[in-house]
PAZAPA-4460 file (N, C-alpha, C; in steps of 0.05 Angstrom, whole numbers, plus 32768, in hexadecimal, padded with zeros to 4 digits):
% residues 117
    n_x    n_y    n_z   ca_x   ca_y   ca_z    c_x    c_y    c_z   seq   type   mol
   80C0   7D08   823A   80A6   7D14   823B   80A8   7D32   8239     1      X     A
   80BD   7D38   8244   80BC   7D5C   8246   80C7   7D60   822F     2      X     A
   80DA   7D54   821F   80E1   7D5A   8206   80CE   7D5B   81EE     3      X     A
   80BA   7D48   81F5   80A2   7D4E   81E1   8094   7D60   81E4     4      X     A
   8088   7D65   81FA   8082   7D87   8211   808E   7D94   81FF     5      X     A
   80A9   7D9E   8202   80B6   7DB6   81FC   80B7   7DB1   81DD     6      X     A
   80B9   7D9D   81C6   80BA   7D9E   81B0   809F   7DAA   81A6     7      X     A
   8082   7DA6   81AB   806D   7DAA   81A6   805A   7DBF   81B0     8      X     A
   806D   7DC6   81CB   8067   7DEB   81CE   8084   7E04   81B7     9      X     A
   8090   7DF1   81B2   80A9   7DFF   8198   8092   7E02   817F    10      X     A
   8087   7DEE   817C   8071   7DE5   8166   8063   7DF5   8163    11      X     A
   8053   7DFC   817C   803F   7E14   817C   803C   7E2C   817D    12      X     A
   805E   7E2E   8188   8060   7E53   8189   8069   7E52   816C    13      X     A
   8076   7E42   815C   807C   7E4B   813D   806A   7E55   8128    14      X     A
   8055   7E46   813A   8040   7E42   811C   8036   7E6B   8117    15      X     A
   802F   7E77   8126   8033   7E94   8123   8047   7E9F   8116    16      X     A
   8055   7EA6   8118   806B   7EB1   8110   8076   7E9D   80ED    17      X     A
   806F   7E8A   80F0   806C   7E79   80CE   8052   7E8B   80BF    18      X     A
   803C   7E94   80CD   8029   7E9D   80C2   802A   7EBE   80C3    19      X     A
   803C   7EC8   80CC   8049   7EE3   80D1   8055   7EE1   80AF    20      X     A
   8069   7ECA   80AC   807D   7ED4   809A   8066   7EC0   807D    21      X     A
   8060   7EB9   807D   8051   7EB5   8064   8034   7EC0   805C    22      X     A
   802F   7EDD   8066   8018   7EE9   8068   8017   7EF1   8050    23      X     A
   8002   7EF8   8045   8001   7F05   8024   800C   7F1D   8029    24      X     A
   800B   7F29   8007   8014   7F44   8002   8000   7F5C   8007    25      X     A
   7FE5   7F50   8019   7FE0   7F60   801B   7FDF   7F76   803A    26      X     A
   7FE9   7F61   8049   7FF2   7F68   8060   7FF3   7F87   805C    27      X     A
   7FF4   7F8B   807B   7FF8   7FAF   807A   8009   7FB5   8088    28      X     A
   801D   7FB9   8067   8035   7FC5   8068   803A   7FE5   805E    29      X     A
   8024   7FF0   806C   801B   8011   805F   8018   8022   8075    30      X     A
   8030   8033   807B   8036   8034   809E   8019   8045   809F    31      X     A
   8017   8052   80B1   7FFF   8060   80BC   7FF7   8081   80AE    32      X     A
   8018   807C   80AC   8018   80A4   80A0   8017   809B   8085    33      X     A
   8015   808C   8074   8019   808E   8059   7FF5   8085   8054    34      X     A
   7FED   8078   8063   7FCE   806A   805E   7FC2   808C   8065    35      X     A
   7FCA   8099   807E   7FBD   80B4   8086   7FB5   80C9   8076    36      X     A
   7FCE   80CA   806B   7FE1   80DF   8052   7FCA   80DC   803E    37      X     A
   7FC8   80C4   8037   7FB5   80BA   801A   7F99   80C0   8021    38      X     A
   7F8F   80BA   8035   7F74   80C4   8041   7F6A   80DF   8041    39      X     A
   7F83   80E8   8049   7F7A   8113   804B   7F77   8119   8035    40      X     A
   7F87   810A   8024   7F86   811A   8007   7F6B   8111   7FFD    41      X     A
   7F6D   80FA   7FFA   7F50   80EF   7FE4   7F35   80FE   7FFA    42      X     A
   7F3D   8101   8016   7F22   8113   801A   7F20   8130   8011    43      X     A
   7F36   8138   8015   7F36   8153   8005   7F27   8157   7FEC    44      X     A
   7F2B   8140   7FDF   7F1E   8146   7FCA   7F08   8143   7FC3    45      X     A
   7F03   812E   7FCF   7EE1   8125   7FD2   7ECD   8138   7FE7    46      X     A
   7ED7   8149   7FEF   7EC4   815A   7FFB   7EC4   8151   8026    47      X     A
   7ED5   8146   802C   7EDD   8146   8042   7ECB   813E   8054    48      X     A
   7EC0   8128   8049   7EA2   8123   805D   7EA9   810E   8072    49      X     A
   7E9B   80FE   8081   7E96   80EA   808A   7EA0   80D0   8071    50      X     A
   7E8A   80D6   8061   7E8A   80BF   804E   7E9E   80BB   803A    51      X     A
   7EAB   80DA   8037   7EC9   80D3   8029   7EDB   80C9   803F    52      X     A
   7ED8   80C8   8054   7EF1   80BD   8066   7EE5   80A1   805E    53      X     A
   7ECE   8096   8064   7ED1   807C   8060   7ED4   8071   8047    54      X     A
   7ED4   8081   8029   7EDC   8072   8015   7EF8   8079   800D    55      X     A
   7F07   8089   801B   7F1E   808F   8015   7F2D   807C   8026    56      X     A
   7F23   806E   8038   7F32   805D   804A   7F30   8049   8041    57      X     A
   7F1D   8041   803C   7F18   8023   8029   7F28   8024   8015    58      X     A
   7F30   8045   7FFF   7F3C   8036   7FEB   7F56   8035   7FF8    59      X     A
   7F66   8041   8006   7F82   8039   800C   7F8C   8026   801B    60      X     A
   7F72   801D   8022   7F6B   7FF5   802B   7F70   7FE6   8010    61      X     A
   7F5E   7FEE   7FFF   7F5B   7FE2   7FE9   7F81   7FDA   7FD4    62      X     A
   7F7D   7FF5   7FCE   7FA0   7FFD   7FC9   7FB4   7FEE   7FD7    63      X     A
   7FAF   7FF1   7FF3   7FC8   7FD5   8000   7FC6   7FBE   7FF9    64      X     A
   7FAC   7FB6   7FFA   7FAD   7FA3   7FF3   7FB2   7F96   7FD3    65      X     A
   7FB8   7FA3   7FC6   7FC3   7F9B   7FA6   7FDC   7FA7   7FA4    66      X     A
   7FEA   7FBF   7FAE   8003   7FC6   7FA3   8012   7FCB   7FC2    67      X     A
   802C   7FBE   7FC2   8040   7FB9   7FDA   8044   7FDD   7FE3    68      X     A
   8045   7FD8   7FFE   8050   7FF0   7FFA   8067   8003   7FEB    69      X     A
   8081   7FF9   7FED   8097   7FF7   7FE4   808C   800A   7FC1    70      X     A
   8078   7FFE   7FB8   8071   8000   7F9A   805E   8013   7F97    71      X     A
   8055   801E   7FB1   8040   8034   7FB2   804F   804D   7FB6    72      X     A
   806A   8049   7FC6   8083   8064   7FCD   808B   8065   7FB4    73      X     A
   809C   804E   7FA9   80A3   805C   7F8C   8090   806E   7F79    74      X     A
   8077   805D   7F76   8067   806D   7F64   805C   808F   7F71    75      X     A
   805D   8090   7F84   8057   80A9   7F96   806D   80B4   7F88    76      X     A
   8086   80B2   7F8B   80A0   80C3   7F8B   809F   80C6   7F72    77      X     A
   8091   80BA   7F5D   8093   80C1   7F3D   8088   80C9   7F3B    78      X     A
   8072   80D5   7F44   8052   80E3   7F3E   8060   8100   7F4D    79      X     A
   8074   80FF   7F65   807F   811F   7F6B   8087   8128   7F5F    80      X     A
   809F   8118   7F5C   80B8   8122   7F4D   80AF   8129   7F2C    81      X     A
   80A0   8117   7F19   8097   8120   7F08   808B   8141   7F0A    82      X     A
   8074   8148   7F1F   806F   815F   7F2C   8088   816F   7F2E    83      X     A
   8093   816C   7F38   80B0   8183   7F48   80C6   8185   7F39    84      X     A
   80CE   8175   7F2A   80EE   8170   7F1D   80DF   8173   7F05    85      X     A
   80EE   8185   7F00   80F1   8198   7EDD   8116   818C   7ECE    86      X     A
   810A   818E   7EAF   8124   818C   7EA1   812C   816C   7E9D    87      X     A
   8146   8164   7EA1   814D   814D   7E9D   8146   8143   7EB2    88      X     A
   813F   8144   7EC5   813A   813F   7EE9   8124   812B   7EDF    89      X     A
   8116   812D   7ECF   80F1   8123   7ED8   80F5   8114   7EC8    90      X     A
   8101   810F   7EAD   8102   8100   7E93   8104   80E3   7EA8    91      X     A
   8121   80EB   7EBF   811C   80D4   7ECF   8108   80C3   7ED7    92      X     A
   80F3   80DA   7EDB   80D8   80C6   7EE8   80C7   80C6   7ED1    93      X     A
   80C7   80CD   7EB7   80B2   80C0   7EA3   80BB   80A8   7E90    94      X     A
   80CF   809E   7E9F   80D8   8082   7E87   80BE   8067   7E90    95      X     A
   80D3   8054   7E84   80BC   803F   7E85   80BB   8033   7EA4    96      X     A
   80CD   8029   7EA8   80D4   8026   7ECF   80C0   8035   7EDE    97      X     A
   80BF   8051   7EDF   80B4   8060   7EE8   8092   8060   7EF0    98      X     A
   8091   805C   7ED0   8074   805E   7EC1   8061   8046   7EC5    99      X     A
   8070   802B   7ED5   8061   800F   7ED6   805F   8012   7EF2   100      X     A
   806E   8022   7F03   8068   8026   7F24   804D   803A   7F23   101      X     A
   8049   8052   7F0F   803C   8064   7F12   801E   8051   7F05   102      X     A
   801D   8044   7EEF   8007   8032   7EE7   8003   801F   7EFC   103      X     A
   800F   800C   7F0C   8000   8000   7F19   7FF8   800E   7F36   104      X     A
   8003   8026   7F39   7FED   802A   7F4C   7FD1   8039   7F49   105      X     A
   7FD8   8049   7F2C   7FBA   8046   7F18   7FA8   803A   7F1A   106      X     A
   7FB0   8027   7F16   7FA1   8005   7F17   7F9B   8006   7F2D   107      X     A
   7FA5   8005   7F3E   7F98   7FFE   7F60   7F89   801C   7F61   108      X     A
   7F8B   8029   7F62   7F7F   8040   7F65   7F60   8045   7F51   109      X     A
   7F5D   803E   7F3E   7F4B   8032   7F31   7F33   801B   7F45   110      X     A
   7F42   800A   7F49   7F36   7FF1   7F58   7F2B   7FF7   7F6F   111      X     A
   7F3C   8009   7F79   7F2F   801A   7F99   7F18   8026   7F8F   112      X     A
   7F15   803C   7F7C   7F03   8044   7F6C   7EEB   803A   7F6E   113      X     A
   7EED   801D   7F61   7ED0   800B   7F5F   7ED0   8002   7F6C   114      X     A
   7ED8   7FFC   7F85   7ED3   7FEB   7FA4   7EC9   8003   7FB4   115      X     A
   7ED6   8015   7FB7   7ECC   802C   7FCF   7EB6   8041   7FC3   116      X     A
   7EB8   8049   7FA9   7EAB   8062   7FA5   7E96   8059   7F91   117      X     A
***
């Protein structure tokens, strides 16, 4: 009897942590400073209101939820470095590799676009 007990409280504490590891991609895996980071800026530009905090937060809601994080650093680091690295340096970051990290966060950034603004 206690072995069924203890097999079916095993049962129950798993089922979390099964639903931990098979959560979608849109989970938020967008630490705090990088969701922050994205917010200051898009208010900056929008005029720094109330109402750009709330649609600048929605889109980098929006944005997680379609592009991994992982794929939002790369394309960041190609959108700098394109910026900063002159010469053979940058050719690095305008190939095709480059250019499909920097388009799909286009795309999500787009999408945030017509969802938040």
């Amino acid at each position: 009897m206690r072995a069924v007990a203890l097999l079916a409280l095993l049962l129950l504490a798993a089922v979390p942590v099964r639903a931990a590891v098979d959560a979608p991609a849109d989970t938020n895996d967008y630490p705090t400073e990088a969701r922050a980071d994205y917010v200051f800026a898009c208010m900056a530009v929008n005029g720094g209101s109330q109402t750009a905090l709330r649609r600048c937060s929605c889109a980098i809601d929006v944005i997680a939820s379609l592009l991994p994080y992982a794929d939002y650093e790369r394309a960041d680091t190609v959108l700098r470095m394109r910026h900063l690295a002159g010469g053979y340096l940058s050719e690095t970051f305008r190939g095709k590799e480059a250019s499909g990290f920097v388009q799909r966060l286009e795309e999500a950034q787009a999408e945030a676009e017509v969802r938040c603004f």
